[in-house]
C-alpha positions in Angstrom: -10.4 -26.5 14.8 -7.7 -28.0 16.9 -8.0 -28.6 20.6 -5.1 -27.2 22.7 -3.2 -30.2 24.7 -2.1 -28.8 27.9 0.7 -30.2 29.5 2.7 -29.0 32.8 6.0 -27.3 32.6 7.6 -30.3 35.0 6.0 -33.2 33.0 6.8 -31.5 29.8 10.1 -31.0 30.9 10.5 -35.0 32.3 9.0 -36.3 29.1 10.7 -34.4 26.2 14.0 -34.3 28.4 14.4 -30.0 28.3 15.4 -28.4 31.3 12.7 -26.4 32.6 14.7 -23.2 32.8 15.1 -23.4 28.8 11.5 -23.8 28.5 10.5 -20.9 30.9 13.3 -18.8 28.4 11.2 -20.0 25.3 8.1 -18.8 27.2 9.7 -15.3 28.0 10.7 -15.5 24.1 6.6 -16.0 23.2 8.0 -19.3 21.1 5.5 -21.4 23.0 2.1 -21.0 23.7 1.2 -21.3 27.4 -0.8 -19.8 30.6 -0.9 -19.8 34.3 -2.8 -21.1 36.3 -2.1 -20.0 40.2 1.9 -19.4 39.4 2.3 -22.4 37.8 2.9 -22.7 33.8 0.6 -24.9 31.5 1.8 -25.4 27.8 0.1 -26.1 24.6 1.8 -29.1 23.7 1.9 -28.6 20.5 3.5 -25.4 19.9 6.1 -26.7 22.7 6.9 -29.4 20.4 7.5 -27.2 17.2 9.4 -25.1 19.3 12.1 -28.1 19.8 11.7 -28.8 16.3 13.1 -25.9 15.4 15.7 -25.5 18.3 17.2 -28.7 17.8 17.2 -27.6 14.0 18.9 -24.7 14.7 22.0 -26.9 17.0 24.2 -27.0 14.4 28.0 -28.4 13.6 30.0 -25.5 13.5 30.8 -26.1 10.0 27.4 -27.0 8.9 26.9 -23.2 10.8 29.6 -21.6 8.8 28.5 -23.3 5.4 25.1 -21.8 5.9 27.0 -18.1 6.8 28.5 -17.8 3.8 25.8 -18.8 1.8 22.9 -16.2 3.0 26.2 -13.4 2.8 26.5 -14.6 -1.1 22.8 -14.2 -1.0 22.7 -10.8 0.3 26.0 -9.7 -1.0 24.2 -6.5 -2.8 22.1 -5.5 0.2 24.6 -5.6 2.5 27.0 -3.8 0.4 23.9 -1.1 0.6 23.8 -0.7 4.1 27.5 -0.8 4.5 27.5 2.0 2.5 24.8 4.3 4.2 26.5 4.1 7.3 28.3 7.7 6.2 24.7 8.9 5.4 23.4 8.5 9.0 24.1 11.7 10.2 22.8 13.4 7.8 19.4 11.0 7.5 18.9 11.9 11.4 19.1 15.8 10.7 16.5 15.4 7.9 14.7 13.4 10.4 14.5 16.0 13.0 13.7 18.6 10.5 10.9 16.7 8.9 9.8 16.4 13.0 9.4 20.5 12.8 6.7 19.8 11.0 4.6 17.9 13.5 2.3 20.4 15.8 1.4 17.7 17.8 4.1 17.1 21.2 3.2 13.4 21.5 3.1 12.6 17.7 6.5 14.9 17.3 8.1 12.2 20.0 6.9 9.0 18.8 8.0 10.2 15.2 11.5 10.8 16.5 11.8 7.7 19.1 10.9 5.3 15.9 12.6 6.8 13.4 15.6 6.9 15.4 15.7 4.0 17.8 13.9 1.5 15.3 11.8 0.5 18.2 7.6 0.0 18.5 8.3 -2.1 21.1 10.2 -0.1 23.6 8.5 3.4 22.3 5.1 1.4 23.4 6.4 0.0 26.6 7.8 3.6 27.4 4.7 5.4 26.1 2.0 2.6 28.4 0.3 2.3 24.8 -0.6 -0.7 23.1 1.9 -2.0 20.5 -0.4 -2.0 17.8 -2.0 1.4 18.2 1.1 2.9 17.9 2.3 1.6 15.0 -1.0 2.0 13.4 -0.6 5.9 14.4 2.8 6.0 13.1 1.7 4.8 9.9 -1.0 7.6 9.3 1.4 10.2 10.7 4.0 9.4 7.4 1.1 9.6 5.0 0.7 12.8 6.7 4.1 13.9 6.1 4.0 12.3 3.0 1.5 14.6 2.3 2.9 17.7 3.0 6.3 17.4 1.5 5.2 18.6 -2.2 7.9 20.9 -1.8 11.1 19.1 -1.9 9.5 17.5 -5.5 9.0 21.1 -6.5 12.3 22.6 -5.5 13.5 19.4 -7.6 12.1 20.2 -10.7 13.2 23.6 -10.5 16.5 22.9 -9.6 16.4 20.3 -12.4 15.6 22.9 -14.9 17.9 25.4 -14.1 20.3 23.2 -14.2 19.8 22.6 -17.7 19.3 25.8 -17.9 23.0 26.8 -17.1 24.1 23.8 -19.4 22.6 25.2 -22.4 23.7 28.5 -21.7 27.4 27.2 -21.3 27.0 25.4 -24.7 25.8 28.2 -26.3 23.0 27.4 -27.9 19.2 27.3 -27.6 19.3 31.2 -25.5 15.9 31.9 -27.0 14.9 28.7 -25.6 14.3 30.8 -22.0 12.4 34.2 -22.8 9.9 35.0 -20.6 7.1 34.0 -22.7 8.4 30.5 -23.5 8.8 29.8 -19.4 5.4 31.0 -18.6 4.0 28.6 -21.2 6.0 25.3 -20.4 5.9 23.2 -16.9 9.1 22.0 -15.5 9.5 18.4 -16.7 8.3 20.0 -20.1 11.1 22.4 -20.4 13.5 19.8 -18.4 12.9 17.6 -21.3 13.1 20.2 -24.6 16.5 21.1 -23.0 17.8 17.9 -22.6 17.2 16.8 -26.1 19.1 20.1 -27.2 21.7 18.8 -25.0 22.3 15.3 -25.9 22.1 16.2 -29.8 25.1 19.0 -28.9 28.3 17.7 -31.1 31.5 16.4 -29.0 33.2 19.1 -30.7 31.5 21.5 -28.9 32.2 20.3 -25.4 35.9 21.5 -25.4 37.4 17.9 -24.5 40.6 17.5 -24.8 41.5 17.9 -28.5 43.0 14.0 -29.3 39.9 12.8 -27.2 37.7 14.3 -29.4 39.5 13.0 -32.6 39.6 9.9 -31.3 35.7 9.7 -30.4 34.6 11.2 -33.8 37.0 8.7 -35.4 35.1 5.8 -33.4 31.1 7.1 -34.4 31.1 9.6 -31.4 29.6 12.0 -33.0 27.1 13.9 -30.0 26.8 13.5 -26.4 23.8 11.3 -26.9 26.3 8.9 -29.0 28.7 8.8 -25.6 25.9 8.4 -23.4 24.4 5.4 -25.4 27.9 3.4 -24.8 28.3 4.2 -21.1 24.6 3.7 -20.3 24.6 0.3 -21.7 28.4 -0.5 -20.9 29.7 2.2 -18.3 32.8 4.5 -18.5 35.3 1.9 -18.6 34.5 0.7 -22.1 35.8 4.4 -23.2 39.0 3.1 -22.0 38.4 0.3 -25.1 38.6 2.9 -27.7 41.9 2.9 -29.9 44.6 5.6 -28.1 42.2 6.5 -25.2 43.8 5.7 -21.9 42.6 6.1 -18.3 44.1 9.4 -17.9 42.2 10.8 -20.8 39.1 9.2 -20.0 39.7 11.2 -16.7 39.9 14.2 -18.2 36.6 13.7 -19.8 34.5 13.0 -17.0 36.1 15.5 -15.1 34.9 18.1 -18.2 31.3 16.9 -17.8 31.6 17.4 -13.8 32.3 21.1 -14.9 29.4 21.2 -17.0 27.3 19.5 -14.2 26.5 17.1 -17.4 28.0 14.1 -14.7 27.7 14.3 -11.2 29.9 12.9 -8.4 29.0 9.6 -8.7 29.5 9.7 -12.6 25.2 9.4 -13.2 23.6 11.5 -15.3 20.1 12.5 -15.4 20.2 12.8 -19.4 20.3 8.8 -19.9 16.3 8.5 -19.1 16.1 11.1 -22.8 18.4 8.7 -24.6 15.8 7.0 -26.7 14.0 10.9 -27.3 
């Protein structure tokens, strides 16, 4: 065990050459260890000296500064992409935040859940609240499993979405009708039926999709033979290498995502549920 070196902030100050009002702002930043003793500050001199370690490795050139920007953005390139993109998503995240809140009984849980959630902040939600830092995030943590708990629903109202979904699919295709009697739904879970009907769907042939006619020719002519043949190309290369096939521009290409929009087949973004089936 190491004995703490205790060092005054004036000598400290005279014999490392820092001003003392930087070292009183590292102390306010917790980077040093220290105390008081009758209003006047003792430091550990050790953790003051890693602390000017790693200021004076942080006083940089401004190019060395700018070399080392670009590198952490190439580094992060993907996850700041991310949360560039959820910026449109935040108003809706913090309505499904204050309804997921509804489901709190408790006052004081019901406000910590919201301040955190939507501030980002143990810190200040502890300094506001007088309670220790720790408690309340250990709190916050058992009140999501909590939550977590008691949101079965929006798994259920998934699956059955899901299914009915598929459901319509067939039904536009059709095909497989007898697939939904009343018997044959009482028997079969969800993910069960999800997955009958999705085979059904991906060995469906191209013809019978209704693209447009020289599409279709131009598929077939190119092994295209059932939707599971498309989806094996796009999964594994995307929707542009359609545009690689002999006579089939962007505007057709176009035309056939747009058909598997109508068929909810595709959705907005161009993913489809049906490529986890593929290798059914």
């Amino acid at each position: 065990m190491t004995t703490k070196q205790w060092i005054g902030i004036e000598e400290a100050a005279e014999k490392y050459q820092v001003s003392i009002r930087r070292i009183n702002t590292w102390c306010k930043r917790q980077e040093i260890t220290f105390t008081e003793i009758d209003h006047y500050l003792m430091l550990d001199e050790n953790s003051l000296l890693e602390c000017i370690e790693r200021n004076t490795q942080l006083a940089l050139t401004n190019e060395e500064f700018e070399r080392r920007k670009e590198k952490l953005i190439r580094e992060n390139e993907e996850n700041l992409f991310i949360l560039q993109s959820l910026a449109p998503l935040t108003p809706m995240m913090r309505l499904i935040i204050k309804e997921l809140a509804g489901m709190i009984q408790n006052e004081n849980r019901r406000r910590m859940f919201l301040f955190v959630t939507l501030e980002g902040n143990f810190k200040k939600y502890a300094e506001e609240s007088c309670q220790d830092f720790f408690y309340i995030r250990r709190e916050f943590q058992i009140l999501i499993r909590d939550i977590q708990s008691r949101i079965g629903f929006l798994k259920t109202y998934k699956d059955e979405m899901t299914y009915l979904k598929a459901a319509l699919r067939l039904y536009e295709m059709n095909f497989g009708r007898n697939l939904f009697s009343k018997n044959s739904l009482e028997k079969e879970s969800p993910a069960a039926r999800e997955k009958k009907n999705a085979i059904h769907l991906l060995n469906t042939p191209i013809r019978d999709f209704e693209f447009d006619p020289r599409s279709s020719r131009v598929l077939g002519e190119n092994g295209v033979q059932t939707l599971r043949d498309l989806l094996k190309i796009t999964y594994k290369y995307g929707w542009n290498r359609i545009n690689k096939l002999p006579n089939i521009g962007p505007t057709s290409l176009n035309k056939l995502i747009n058909r598997l929009k109508q068929l909810n087949i595709l959705d907005d973004e161009e993913g489809c549920y049906l490529y986890k089936y593929l290798d059914e």
